[in-house]
C-alpha positions in Angstrom: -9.9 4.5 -10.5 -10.8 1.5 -12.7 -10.3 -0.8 -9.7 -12.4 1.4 -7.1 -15.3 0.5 -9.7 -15.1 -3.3 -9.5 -14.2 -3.5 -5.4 -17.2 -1.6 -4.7 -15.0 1.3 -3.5 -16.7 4.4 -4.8 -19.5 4.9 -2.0 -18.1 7.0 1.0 -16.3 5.8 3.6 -14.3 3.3 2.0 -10.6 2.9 1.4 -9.6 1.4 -1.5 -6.0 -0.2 -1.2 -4.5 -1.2 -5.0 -1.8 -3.6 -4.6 1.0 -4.0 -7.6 4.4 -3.2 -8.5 3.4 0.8 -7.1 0.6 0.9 -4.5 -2.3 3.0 -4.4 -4.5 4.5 -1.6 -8.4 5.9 -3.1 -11.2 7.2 -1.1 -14.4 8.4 -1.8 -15.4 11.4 -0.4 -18.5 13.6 -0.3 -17.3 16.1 -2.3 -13.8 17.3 -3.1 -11.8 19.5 0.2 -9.8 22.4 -1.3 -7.1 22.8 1.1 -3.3 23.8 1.7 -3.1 20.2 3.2 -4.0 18.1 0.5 -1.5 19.9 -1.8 1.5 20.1 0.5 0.7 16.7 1.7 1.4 15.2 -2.0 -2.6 14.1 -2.4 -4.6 14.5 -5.5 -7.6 14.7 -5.7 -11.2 14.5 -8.0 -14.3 14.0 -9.4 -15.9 11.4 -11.4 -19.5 11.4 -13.1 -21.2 8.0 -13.6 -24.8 7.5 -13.0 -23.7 10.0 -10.4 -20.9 12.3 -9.6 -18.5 11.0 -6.7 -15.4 12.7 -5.2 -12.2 11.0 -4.1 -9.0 11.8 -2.4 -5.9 9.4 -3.6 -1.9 8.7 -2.2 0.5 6.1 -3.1 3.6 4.2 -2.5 5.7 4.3 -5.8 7.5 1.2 -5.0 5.9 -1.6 -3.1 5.1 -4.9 -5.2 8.1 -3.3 -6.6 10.0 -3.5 -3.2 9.6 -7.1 -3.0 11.1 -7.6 -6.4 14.3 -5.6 -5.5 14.8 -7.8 -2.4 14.0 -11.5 -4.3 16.4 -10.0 -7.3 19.1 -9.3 -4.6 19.3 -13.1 -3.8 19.6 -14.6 -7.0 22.2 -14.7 -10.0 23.3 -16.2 -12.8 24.7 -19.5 -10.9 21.9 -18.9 -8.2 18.4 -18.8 -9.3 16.0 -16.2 -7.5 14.2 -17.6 -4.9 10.7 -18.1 -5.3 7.9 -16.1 -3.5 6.5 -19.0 -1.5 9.6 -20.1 -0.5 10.6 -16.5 0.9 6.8 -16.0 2.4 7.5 -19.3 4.4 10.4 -18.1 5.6 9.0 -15.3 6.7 5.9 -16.7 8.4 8.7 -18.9 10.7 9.5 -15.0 12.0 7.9 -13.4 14.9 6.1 -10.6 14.0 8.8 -7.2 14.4 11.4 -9.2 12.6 13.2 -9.9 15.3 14.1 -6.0 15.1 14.9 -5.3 11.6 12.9 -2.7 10.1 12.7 -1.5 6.3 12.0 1.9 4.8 10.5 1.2 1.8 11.4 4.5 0.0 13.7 2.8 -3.3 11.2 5.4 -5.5 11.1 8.6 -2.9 9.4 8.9 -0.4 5.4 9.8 -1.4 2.9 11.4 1.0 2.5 12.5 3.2 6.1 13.8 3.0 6.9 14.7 -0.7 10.9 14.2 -0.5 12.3 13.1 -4.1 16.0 13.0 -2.0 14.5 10.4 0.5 16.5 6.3 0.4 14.9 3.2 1.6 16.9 1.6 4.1 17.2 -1.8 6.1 18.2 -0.9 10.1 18.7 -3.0 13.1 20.3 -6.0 10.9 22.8 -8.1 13.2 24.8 -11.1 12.8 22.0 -13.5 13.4 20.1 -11.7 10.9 18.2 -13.9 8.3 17.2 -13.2 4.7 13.6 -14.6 6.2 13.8 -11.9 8.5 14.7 -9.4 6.1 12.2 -10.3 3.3 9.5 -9.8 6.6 11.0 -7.0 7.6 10.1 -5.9 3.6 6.8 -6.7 3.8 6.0 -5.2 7.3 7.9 -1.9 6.2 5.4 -1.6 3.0 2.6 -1.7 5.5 3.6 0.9 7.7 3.8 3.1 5.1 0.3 2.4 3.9 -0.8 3.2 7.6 1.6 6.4 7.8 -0.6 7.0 4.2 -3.8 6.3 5.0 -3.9 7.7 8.5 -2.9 11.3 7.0 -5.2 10.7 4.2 -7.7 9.9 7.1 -6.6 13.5 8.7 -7.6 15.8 5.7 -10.3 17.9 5.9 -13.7 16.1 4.4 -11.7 12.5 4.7 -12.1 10.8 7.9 -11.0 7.1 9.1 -12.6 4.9 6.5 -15.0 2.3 8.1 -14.0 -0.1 5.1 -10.5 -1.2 3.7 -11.2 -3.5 0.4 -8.1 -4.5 -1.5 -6.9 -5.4 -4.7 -4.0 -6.5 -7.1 -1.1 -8.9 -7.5 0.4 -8.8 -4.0 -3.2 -9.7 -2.6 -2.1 -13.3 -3.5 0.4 -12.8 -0.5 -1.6 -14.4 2.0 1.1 -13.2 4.9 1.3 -9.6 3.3 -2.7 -9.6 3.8 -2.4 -10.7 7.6 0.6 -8.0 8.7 -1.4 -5.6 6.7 -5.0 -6.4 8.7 -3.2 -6.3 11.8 -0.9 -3.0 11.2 -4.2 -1.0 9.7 -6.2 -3.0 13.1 -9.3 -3.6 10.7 -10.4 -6.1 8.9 -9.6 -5.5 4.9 -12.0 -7.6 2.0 -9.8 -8.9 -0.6 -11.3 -8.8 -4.1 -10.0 -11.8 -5.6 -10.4 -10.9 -9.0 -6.9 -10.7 -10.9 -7.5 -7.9 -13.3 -9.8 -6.1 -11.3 -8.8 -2.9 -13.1 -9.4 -4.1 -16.7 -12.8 -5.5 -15.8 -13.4 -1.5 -14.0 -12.3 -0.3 -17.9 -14.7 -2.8 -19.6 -17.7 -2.2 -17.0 -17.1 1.8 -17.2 -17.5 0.8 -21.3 -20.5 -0.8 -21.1 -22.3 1.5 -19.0 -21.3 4.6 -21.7 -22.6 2.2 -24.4 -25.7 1.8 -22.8 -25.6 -1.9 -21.7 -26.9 -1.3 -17.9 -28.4 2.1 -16.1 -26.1 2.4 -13.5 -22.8 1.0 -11.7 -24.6 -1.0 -9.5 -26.3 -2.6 -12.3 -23.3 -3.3 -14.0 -21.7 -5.0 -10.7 -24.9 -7.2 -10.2 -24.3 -8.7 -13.4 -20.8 -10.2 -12.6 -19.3 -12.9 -10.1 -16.7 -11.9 -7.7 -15.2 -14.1 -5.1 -14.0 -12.2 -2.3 -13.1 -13.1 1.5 -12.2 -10.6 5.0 -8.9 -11.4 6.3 -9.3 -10.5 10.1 -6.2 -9.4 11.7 -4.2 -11.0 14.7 -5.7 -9.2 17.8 -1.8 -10.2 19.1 -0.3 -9.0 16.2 -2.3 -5.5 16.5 -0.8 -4.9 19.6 2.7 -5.8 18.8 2.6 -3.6 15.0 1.2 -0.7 17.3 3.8 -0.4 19.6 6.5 -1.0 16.8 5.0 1.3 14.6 4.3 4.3 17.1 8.0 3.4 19.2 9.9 3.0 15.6 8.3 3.3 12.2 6.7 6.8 12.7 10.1 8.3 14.0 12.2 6.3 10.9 12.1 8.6 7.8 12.5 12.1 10.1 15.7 10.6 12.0 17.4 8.8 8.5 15.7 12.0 6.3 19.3 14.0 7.0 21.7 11.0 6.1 19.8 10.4 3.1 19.7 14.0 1.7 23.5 14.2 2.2 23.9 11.0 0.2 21.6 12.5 -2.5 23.9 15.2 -2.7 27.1 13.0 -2.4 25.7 11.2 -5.4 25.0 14.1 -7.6 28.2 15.3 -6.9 30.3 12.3 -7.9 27.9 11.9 -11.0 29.1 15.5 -12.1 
């Protein structure tokens, strides 16, 4: 909420995309849509009053920032030091987008909306001997997009919602320049990164100075502060490739592994008892 503030993201029509350790999806809305939907779909939703009241509808990935943690962690040790990020992102980068047909379900926290399933398992599929850890760790990144799209495009389908014209972006993982290009081409817009690194703590000290009086309105308060922000474009190639693997393979991936993982949820509680 604090974020949406500082990236300019509390105006209809805009999607704001919070990057860290979780991810979170906000949009502003004309006024707040009551509906079976939004509950069963695992939204929230609600109401803000500034200078002026603004609605909002909101989804999430628990583990995403997160997601890329668990993957560096697994290569590392005691003996072997965990990679660094920009080593891993160039190896990624030397991938063809797909990853050369490794996919990843990025569901280590549950899976989150639009389908609410506290028994769903990330997963890694289509790994073969030629298989690379580059190929993996893009394979991680790619699969944390999709699920933004498979987020935002139901958040997009609730009533009062609609496709947001703007995607603006914030958080830690926005320093992932190759995160930001899959992303731009999987969502096929172009998404304005707010480079400011504590964009949510400047959102909690702006919301304070407008309750103690300092400027009128929100829009006062954002005039008086610098931000350096840039549009990352996506690949028009790239679009076309992350359409076709998302709508031939990502889409389909949580409903076909959805059965496995529930009967290792209850294989696990089982040997736990």
């Amino acid at each position: 909420m604090c974020g949406a503030f500082v990236a300019g993201a509390v105006r209809p029509g805009v999607l704001l995309d919070s990057m860290g350790t979780a991810e979170a999806f906000l949009q502003t809305v004309e006024r707040p849509a009551l509906s079976e939907s939004s509950a069963l779909g695992g939204f929230w939703q609600g109401a803000v009053a500034l200078d002026r009241p603004f609605a909002y509808v909101a989804g999430g990935i628990n583990s995403s920032g997160g997601a890329i943690e668990w993957f560096r962690g697994l290569l590392g040790d005691a003996a072997h030091p965990v990679p660094g990020r920009d080593a891993l992102i160039g190896e990624a980068k030397a991938i063809p987008p797909g990853s050369l047909g490794v996919c990843f379900l990025p569901h280590l926290a549950y899976a989150t909306a639009p389908m609410v399933d506290q028994a769903a398992r990330g997963a890694f599929v289509g790994l073969a001997a030629h298989t690379t850890r580059g190929a993996m760790f893009r394979a991680v990144l790619e699969g944390l997009a999709m699920e933004a799209r498979v987020c935002v495009d139901a958040m997009a389908a609730l009533p009062g919602t609609g496709r947001a014209e703007e995607i603006r972006v914030i958080g830690g993982n926005t320093r992932n320049p190759l995160l930001l290009r899959i992303k731009a081409a999987v969502y096929g817009r172009p998404i304005t990164v707010i480079a400011e690194p504590e964009a949510t703590a400047l959102g909690a000290a702006l919301l304070g100075g407008l309750a103690a009086g300092l400027w009128p309105d929100l829009a006062t308060a954002l005039g008086a502060i610098e931000q350096e922000q840039h549009v990352i474009e996506p690949d028009r190639e790239w679009v076309a490739c992350y359409d076709t693997f998302f709508e031939a393979i990502y889409r389909r991936l949580y409903a076909t592994l959805a059965p496995v993982s529930h009967a290792l949820a209850r294989f696990s509680a089982g040997r736990a008892e």
